[in-house]
Phi, psi and omega in degrees: 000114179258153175287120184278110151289130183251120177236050185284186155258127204270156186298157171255146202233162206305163183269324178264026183299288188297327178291340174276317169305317168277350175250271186346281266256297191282300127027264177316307147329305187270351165292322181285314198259350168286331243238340161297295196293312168270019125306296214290316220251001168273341189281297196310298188334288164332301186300338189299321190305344214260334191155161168277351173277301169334299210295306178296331176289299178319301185321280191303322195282325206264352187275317181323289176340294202271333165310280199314339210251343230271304194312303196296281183260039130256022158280318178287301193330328203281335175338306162317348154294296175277336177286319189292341182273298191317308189303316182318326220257344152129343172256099166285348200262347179267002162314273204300330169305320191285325192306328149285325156305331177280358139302309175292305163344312205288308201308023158289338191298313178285330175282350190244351170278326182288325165300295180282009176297316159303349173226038182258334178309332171301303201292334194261352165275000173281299188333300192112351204274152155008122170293342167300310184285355180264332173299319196293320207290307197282310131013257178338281191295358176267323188284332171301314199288007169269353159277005189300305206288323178278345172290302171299327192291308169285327152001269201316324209260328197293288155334347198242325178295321217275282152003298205269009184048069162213038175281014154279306198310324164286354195298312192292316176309317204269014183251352179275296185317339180279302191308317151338266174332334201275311214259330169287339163304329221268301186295301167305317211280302174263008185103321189343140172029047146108004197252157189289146184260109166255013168055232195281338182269014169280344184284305181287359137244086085264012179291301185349293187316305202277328171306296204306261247281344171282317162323328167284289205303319148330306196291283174329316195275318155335254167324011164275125193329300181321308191272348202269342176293341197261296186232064137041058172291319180289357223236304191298066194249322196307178227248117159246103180348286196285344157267012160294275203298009191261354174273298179287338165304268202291348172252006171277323181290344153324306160314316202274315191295293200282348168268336165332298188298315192286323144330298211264008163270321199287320165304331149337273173294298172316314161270009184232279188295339176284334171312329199294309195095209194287337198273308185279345180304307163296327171273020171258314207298307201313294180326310193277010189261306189268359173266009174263344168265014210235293208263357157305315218286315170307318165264005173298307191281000158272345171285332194271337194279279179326321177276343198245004155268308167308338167299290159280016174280331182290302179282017188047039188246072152335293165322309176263318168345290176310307184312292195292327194281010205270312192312282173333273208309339168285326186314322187290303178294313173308294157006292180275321179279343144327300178289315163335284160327295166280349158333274210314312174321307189253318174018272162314306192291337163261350153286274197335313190274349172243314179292283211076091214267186180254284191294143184260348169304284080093285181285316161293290189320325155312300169316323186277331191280296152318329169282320183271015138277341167306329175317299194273345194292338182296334189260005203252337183286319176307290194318293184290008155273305167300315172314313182307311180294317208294307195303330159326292185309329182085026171284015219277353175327278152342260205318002210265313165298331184275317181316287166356286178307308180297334181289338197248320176283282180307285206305270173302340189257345175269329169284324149334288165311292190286010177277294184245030175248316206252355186068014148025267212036237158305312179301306181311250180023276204294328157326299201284328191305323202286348169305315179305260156006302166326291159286331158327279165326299182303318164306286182318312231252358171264319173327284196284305165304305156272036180025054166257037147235015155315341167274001194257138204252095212275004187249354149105018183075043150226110158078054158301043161142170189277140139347109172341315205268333184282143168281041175310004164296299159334310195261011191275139244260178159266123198251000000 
């Protein structure tokens, strides 16, 4: 039975349907990923007392750490993709089969912590930074690589709940898992209640600590009479071929985009700002600890714009697919020019207040570093709102191509330039990034906007449209 694209003009719908649909959808999410991102940025806070060297290592050693892992999980991420079209289309009982491949998947995970341990000494002695800050940086990152497998695990399950409209369940693990982390930093770092004070590297197992237990707590609700009543979690287990590869065909390019991006911010920091030395490296970290807690609310909504396109794309309504990801995407900007207005404002007054930096470079340059993201964030939510629908769609090819490009013309040869030909330094760096962004964003959004990817069919011509017997109705977002 194929699925009729529908590109009619759709019935008017309620005036807020969408904006209520995208805040369920999301909602949850973005309480689960802040709640990540201040574990990150409560970790950094910790390290600071420790030295302006702590401070420039966590940064740069914790993005290395995430870099290595992003080609693996964005392919389970893509688990989210096929679960949100399945469900559109009426087959629940195959939710929980890819959710198991997104699993088998993960166990790659262990293979790429082990290759890389042996060769970090290298990757961070290339950097060029302090020899103090490259001893701390390789510290972190080899005890980090021990969290690749509970990382990748929680991907997959997180994507199958968020996908499956159950994004409360990863929002509360991960927010028991921040806390978990808050009181274990507490502990590790300094010595605290009796346990040995291991500085940075307490920070990095007590993240360890924290992953493997959101990953049980995932699991345990997984394999629970409730979902298994729904999507046959228990039943579907076996190791199945063709829907591996129907996960890596669309998330290995899914894969190749987000670690290219994630790359190429980590060559950023580490071979552009980090060359700079230990002052601009720190007042870089300061910056990104608030523009990453800035920029949750935004990839909340790409993860949440993706499942609810792959939803309707499932039920073959084209037509709202756009409509909500157009919904988003205001939500997104507004958002961003808000937070923007408090950067350039405020700024200053929230680094003092939360770092305290030993340095006054440290703290104006940090400041400065914040006004001109107030700049860029408005174009930086278009990327990231569209990449989310594109990805939905299984458009993941396309981004995959563009990233590249834009990163190796625009990205890197311009933060280069204006750093060190032009003296720069950290601000010149950032000019080319916010160029970057730019163009990106303008890309994505002529992509989506001609809607070519309506022709793409992310199962490959197989188990074309729900099942006679399904109730797609049933399966319709909560309005």
């Amino acid at each position: 039975m194929q699925i009729v694209k529908s590109r009619a003009k759709q019935p008017d719908e309620p005036r807020w349907t969408g904006v209520r649909e995208i805040t369920v959808m999301s909602g949850p999410i973005i309480l689960g990923s802040l709640s990540f991102a201040i574990m990150e940025f409560i970790d950094r806070v910790m390290v600071n007392k420790l030295g302006t060297e702590a401070l420039a290592a966590v940064g740069s050693a914790s993005i290395w750490s995430y870099t290595m892992s992003t080609l693996l999980l964005g392919i389970v991420g893509c688990v989210g993709t096929f679960v949100a079209q399945c469900l559109g289309r009426g087959e629940k009982h195959l939710c929980g089969q890819y959710a198991w491949q997104g699993l088998y998947l993960s166990l790659f995970a262990g293979f790429i912590a082990v290759a890389f341990y042996p060769i970090a000494p290298y990757l961070f002695g290339l950097m060029g930074h302090d020899p103090e800050v490259t001893r701390l940086e390789l510290v972190y990152f080899q005890i980090r690589l021990f969290s690749y497998l509970p990382l990748a695990f929680v991907t997959a399950l997180a994507t199958f709940f968020q996908a499956a409209n159950y994004s409360v369940v990863p929002m509360f693990v991960a927010i028991f898992g921040t806390a978990l982390n808050i009181v274990l930093n507490y502990m590790f770092i300094f010595g605290n209640w009796g346990a040995p004070a291991m500085g940075i590297a307490g920070a990095a197992w007590a993240t360890n600590v924290s992953m493997y237990l959101q990953f049980f707590l995932l699991f345990a609700v997984f394999l629970s009479p409730f979902m298994h009543a729904q999507f046959r979690t228990r039943s579907h287990i076996r190791y199945d071929k063709a829907k591996i590869m129907e996960i890596v065909r669309v998330g290995g390019p899914a894969g190749g985009m987000m670690f290219l991006d994630v790359a190429n911010w980590s060559i950023f920091i580490s071979f552009v700002v980090g060359r700079l030395g230990a002052v601009p490296l720190a007042a870089n970290n300061v910056a990104l600890s608030f523009m990453q807690l800035c920029f949750i609310p935004a990839f909340a909504l790409n993860q949440g714009i993706s499942a609810i396109v792959g939803q309707w794309i499932g039920r073959g309504d084209y037509e709202r697919a756009k409509r909500r990801t157009y919904t988003a995407l205001r939500i997104g900007m507004s958002y961003m020019v808000v937070m923007g207005i408090i950067f350039a404002v405020f700024g200053r007054e929230l680094i003092e207040l939360v770092f305290s930096p030993e340095e006054e470079l440290v703290l104006s340059l940090g400041h400065q570093l914040l006004i001109l993201a107030a700049v860029f964030q408005l174009f930086d939510a278009i990327a990231i709102v569209m990449g989310g629908a594109l990805r939905g769609a299984g458009d993941t090819r396309w981004m995959l191509m563009i990233t590249f490009a834009t990163a190796y013309v625009v990205f890197i040869p311009l933060a280069t330039t204006f750093a060190f030909y032009f003296n720069g330094g950290a601000l010149g760096a950032w000019i080319g990034a916010a160029a970057y962004i730019v163009v990106l964003s303008l890309f994505m959004w002529w992509r989506f906007h001609s809607e070519r990817w309506h022709a793409i069919d992310i199962f490959g011509g197989s188990n074309n449209g729900p099942t006679p017997e399904a109730d797609v109705s049933e399966q319709a977002p909560v309005h």
